[in-house]
C-alpha positions as CSV (number, residue, x, y, z in Angstrom):
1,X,-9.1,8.7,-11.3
2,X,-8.3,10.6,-14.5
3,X,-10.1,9.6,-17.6
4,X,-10.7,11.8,-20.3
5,X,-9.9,14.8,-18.7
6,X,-6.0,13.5,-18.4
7,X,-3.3,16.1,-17.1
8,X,0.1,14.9,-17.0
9,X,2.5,15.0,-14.3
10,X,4.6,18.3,-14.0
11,X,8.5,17.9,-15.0
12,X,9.8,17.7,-11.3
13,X,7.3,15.1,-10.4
14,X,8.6,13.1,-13.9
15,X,11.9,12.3,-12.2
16,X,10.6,11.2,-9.2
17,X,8.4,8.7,-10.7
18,X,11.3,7.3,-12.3
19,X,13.5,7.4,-9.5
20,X,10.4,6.2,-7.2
21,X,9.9,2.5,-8.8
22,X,12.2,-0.5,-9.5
23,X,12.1,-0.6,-13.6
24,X,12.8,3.5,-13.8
25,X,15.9,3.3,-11.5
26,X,17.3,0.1,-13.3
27,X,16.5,2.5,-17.1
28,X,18.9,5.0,-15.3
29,X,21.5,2.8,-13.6
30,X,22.1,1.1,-17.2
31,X,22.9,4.5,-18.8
32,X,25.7,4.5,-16.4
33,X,27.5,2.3,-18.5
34,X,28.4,-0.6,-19.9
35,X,27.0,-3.6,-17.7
36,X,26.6,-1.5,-14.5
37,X,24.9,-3.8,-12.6
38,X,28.0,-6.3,-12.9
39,X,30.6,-3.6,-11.6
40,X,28.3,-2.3,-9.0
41,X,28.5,-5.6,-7.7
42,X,32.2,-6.2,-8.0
43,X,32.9,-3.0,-6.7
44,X,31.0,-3.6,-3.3
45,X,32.7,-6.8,-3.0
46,X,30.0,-8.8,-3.7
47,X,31.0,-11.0,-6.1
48,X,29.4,-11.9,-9.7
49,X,25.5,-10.8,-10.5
50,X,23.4,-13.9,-9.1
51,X,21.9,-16.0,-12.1
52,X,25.2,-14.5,-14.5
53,X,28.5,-17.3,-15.7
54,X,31.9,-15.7,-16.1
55,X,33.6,-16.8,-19.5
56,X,36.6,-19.1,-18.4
57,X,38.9,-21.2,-20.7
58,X,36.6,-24.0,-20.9
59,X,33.7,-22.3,-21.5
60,X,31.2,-20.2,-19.1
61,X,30.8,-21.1,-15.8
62,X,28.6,-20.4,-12.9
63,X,30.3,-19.7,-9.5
64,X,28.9,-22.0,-7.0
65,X,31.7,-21.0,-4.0
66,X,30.5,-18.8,-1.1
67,X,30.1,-15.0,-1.9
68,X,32.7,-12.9,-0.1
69,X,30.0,-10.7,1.1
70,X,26.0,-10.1,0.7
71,X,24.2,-6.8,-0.3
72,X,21.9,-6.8,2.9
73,X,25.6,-6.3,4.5
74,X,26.5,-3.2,2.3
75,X,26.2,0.6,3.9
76,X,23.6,2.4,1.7
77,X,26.6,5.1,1.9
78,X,28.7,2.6,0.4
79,X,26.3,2.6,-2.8
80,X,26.1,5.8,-3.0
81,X,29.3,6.3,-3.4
82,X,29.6,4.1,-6.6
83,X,26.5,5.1,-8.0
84,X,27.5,9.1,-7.4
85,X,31.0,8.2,-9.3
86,X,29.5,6.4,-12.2
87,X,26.7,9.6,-12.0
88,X,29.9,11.7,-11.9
89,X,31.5,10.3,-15.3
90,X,28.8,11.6,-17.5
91,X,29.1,8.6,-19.6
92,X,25.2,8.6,-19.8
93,X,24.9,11.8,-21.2
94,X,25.0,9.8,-24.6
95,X,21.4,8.6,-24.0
96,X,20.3,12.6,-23.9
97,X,21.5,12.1,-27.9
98,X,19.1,9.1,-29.2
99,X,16.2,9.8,-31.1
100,X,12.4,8.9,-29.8
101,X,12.9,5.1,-31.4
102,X,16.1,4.2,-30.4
103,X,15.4,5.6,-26.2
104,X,12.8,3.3,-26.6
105,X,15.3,0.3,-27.7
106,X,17.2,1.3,-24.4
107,X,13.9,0.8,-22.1
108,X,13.4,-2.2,-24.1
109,X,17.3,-3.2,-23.1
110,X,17.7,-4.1,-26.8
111,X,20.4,-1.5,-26.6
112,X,23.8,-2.1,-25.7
113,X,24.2,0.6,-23.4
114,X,21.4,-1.0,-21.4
115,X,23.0,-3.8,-19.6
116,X,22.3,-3.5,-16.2
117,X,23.7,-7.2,-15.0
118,X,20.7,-9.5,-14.1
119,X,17.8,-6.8,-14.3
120,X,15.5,-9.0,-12.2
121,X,17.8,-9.7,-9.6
122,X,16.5,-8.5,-5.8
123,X,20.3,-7.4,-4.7
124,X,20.7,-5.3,-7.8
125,X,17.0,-3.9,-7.2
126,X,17.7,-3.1,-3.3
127,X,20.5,-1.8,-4.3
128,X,20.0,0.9,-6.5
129,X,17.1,2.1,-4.1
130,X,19.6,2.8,-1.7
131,X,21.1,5.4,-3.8
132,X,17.8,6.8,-5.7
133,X,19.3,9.9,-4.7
134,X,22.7,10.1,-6.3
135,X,20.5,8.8,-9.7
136,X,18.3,12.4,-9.6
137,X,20.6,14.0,-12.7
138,X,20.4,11.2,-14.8
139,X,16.3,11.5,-14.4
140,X,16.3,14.8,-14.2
141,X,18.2,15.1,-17.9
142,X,16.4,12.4,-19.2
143,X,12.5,13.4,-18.6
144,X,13.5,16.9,-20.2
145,X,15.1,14.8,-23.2
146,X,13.6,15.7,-26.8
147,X,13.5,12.0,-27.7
148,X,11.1,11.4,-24.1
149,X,8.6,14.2,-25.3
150,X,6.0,12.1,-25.5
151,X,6.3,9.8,-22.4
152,X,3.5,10.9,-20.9
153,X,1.0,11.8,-23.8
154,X,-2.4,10.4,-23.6
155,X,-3.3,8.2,-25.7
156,X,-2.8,9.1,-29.3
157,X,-6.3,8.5,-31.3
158,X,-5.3,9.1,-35.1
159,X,-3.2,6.4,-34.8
160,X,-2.9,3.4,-32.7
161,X,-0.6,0.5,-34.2
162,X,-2.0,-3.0,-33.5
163,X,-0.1,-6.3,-34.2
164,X,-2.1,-9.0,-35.7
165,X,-0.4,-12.5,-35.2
166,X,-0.8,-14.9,-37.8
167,X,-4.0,-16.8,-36.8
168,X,-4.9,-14.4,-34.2
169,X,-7.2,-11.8,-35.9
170,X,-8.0,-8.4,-33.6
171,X,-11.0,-8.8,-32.1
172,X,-13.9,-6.5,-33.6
173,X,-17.3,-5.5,-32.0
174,X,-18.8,-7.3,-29.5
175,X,-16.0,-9.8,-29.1
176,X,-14.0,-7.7,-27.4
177,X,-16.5,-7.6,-24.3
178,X,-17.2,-11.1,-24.7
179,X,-13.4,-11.8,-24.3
180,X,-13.5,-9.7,-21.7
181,X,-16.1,-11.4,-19.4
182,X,-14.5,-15.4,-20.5
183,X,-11.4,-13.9,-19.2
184,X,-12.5,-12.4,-16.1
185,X,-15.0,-15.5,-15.4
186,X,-11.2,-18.0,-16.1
187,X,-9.6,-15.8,-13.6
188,X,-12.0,-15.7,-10.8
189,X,-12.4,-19.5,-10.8
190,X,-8.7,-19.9,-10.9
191,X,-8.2,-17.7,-8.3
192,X,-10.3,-19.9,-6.3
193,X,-8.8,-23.0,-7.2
194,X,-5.3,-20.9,-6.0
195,X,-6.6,-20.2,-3.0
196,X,-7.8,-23.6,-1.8
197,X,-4.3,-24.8,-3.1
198,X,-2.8,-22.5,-0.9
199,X,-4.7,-23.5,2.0
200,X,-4.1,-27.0,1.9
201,X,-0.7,-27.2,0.6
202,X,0.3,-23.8,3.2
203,X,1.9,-22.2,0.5
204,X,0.8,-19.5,-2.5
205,X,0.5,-21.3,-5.7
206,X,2.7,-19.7,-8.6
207,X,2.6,-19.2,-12.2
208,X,0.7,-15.9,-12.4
209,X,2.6,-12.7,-12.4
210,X,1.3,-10.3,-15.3
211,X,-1.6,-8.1,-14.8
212,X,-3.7,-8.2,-18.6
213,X,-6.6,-10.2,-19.0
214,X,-5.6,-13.2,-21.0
215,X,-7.1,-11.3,-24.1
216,X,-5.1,-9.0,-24.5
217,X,-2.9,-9.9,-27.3
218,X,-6.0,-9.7,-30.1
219,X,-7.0,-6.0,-28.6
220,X,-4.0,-4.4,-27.6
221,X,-2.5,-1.3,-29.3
222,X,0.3,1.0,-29.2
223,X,1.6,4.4,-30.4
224,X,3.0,5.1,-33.0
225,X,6.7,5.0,-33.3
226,X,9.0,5.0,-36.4
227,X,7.7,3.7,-39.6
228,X,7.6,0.0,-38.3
229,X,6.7,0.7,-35.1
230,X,5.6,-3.2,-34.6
231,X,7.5,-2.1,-30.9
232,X,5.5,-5.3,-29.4
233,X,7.8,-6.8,-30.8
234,X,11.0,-5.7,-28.5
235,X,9.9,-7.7,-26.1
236,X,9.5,-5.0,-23.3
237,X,7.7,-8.2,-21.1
238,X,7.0,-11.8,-20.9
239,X,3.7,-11.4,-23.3
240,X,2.3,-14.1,-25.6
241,X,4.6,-14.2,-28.9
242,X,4.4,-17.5,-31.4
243,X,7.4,-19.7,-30.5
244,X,8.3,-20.4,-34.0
245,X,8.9,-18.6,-36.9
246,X,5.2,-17.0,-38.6
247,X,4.0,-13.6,-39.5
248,X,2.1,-10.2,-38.6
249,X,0.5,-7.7,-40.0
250,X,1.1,-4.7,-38.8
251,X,-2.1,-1.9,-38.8
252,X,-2.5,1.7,-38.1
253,X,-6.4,2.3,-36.3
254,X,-8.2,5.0,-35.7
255,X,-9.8,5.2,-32.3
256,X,-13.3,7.9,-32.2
257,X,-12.4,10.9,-30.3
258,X,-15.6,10.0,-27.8
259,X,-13.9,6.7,-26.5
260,X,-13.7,7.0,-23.3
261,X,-9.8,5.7,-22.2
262,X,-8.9,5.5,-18.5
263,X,-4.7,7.1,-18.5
264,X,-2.5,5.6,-16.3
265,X,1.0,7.8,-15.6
266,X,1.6,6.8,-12.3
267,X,1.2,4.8,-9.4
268,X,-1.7,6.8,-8.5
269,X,-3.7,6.2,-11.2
270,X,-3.1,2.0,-11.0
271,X,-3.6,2.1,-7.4
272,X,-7.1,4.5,-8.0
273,X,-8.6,2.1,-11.1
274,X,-7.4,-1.0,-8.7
275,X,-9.7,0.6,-5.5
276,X,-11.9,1.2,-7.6
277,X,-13.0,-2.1,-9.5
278,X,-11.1,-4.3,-7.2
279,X,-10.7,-8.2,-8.0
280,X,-8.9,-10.9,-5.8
281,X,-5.8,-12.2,-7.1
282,X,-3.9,-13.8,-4.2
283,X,-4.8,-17.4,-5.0
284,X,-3.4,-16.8,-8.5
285,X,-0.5,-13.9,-8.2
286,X,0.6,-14.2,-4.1
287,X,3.4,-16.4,-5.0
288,X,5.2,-14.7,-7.7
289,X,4.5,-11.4,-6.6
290,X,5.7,-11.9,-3.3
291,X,9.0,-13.7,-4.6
292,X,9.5,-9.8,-5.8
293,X,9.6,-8.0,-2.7
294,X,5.8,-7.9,-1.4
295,X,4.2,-8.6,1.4
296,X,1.5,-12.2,1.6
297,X,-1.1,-10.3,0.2
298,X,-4.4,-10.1,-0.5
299,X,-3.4,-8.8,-3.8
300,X,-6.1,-6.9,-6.3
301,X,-6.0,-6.4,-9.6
302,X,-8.5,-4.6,-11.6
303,X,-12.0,-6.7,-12.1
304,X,-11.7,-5.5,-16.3
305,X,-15.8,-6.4,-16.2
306,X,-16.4,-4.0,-14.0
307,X,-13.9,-1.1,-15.8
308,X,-15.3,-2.3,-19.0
309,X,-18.5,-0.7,-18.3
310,X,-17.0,2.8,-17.5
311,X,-13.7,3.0,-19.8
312,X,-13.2,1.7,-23.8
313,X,-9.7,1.2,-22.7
314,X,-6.4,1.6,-20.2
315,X,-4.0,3.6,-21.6
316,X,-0.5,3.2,-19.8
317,X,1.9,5.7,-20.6
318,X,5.4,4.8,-21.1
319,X,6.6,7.5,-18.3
320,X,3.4,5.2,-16.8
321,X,4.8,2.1,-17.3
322,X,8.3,2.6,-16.2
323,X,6.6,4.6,-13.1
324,X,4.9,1.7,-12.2
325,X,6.7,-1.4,-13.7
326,X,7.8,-3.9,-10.9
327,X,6.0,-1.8,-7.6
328,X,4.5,-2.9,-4.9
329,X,1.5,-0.5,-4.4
330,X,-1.0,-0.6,-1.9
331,X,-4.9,-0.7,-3.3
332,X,-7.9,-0.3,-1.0
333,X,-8.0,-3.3,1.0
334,X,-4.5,-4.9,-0.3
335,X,-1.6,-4.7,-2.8
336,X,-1.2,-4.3,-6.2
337,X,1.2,-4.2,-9.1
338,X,1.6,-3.8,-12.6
339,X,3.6,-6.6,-14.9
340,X,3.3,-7.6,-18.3
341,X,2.2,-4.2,-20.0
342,X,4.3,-2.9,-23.3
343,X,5.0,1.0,-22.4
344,X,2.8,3.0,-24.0
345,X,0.2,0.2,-25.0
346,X,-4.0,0.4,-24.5
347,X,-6.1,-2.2,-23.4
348,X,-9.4,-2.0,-25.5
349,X,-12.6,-3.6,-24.0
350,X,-14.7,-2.1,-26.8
351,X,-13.9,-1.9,-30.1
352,X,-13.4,1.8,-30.2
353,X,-12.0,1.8,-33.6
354,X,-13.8,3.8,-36.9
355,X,-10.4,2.9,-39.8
356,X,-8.4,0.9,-40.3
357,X,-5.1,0.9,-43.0
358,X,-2.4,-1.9,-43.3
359,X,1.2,-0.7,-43.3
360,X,2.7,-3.9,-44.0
361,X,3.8,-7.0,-43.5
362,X,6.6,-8.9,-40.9
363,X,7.9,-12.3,-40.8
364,X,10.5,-13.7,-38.6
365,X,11.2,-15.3,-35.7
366,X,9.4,-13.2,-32.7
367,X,11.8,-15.0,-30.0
368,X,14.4,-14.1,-31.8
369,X,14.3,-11.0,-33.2
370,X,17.3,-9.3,-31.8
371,X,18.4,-5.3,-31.6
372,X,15.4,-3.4,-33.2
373,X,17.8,-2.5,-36.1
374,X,16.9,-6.1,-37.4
375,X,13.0,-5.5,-37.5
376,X,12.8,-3.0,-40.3
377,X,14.7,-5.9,-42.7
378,X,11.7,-8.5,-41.7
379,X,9.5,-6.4,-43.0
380,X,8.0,-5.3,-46.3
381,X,5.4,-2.0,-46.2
382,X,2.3,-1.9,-47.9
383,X,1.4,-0.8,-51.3
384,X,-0.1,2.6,-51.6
């Protein structure tokens, strides 16, 4: 496993992590252009993007008819060849122009020229695997990109951002290991109660599909990016936001140069910390994860108690994240995968932290908060 003494992938091995997992072929398919994933369908004859309405006279509509044809029935040559022409077009050499912020927006498909149809979709997933390939430019280009510099930096200690939700306070000294052992005690006895579910009702219970300890919303933090750079509030995954209109404040935290963070830029590193301190999921995550592409199980997760007592924190990358994001990895005895990280975040289980300073204020509606152009008017900077 790497921990302190992090090296980074090399460049050529950058592209293939993207092109290797689910979420990083999906970033590059989207540059493509406008809606992709819609016109990669139509042009295979496959119909409209399941879960999508067409706009008709009387409103939207969802087509409900037979489909003329289904992706398991399309020629992985035939997707190549419509992914190699939209490759061919160069329209995505526009993303190559953004600065650090806005590529970010883009993973964060905030941006309009990410629209890659119904993102979570299994045919538009299986599909672009076939043509990983004809995708290698697009990654190649986009890994060397000055605004993607820092994908793959460890973590950055003079300056972690940390959100703090209105009437969730970031949890300080020995709180955060305390939250850390409720949280793992919680999921171990619902994993149990999941797995005799299972075994009575001969099915995998669902509801479970992100791979944080229930904490980690009150000791989470990010990098630094742009002067707001409250970027948990893009909405890169299903994480807990308020569901009505509040506030945050928004701090900058220094982290001592000792703490010891456990980096995570690539499958390899999940599926090491995962063999490592290995914890049974399957009664809690066998039924959504498996809905995704995976096998039964068992599935693992990390046992946080048990890393807690090694690292001060997980620190996934954002080449990490989009790496990983959405893969079924295999991990000692079973399967793993990572879901419901924000790119470039670190999950603290010791409060590693020697300053603090607030840079402000933001108020708004966090379900709603739209493009990222919108955030900087929500919020007001602290005085000096």
């Amino acid at each position: 496993m790497t921990g302190t003494g992090y090296e980074p992938p090399a460049a050529p091995a950058r592209a293939d992590l993207l092109l290797g997992s689910p979420r990083g072929r999906l970033l590059l398919a989207g540059s493509l252009d406008f809606a992709f994933g819609s016109s990669l369908y139509e042009q295979l004859g496959l119909g409209p993007v399941p879960g999508t309405a067409r706009l008709t006279r009387r409103g939207f509509r969802r087509d409900a008819g037979p489909r003329p044809r289904r992706w398991h029935d399309v020629s992985p040559q035939e997707v190549r060849a419509v992914v190699g022409a939209a490759v061919a077009q160069d329209k995505w050499r526009g993303l190559l122009d953004l600065g650090e912020l806005e590529l970010l927006a883009v993973l964060a498909g905030a941006h309009p020229d990410y629209d890659g149809g119904a993102a979570g979709d299994e045919g538009t997933l299986e599909l672009l695997a076939m043509a990983a390939g004809e995708l290698r430019p697009v990654a190649d280009a986009l890994v060397s990109a000055p605004a993607a510099r820092r994908w793959w930096d460890p973590v950055a200690r003079a300056d972690q951002r940390f959100l703090e939700w209105d009437g969730w306070p970031r949890l300080t000294g020995q709180a955060v290991q305390w939250a850390v052992r409720d949280s793992m005690t919680a999921a171990r006895a619902e994993n149990a109660r999941g797995l005799e579910w299972a075994a009575r009702r001969g099915e995998p219970a669902r509801g479970c599909w992100w791979s944080v300890p229930e904490c980690t919303m009150q000791s989470m933090t990010t990098g630094s990016f742009g002067d707001v750079s409250a970027i948990a509030l893009a909405r890169f995954e299903d994480l807990f936001v308020p569901l009505e209109d509040t506030g945050a404040t928004v701090w900058s935290l220094r982290v001592e140069p000792q703490a010891r963070v456990m980096e995570i830029a690539g499958p390899a590193d999940w599926q090491a910390l995962v063999a490592a301190f290995p914890q049974d999921v399957t009664g809690t995550h066998a039924g959504e994860w498996a809905d995704r592409g995976g096998p039964a199980g068992p599935w693992r997760l990390p046992d946080w108690e048990q890393v807690m007592e090694h690292y001060d924190g997980v620190h996934i990358t954002v080449g990490g994240y989009l790496a990983c994001g959405g893969l079924t990895m295999p991990a000692g005895d079973g399967y793993t995968m990572l879901a419901g990280w924000i790119p470039g975040a670190t999950i603290w289980h010791r409060d590693a932290a020697t300053g603090q300073r607030c840079l402000g204020r933001w108020y708004g509606h966090p379900q709603g908060t739209g493009t990222w152009d919108d955030l900087p008017d929500a919020f007001t900077a602290a005085g000096p």
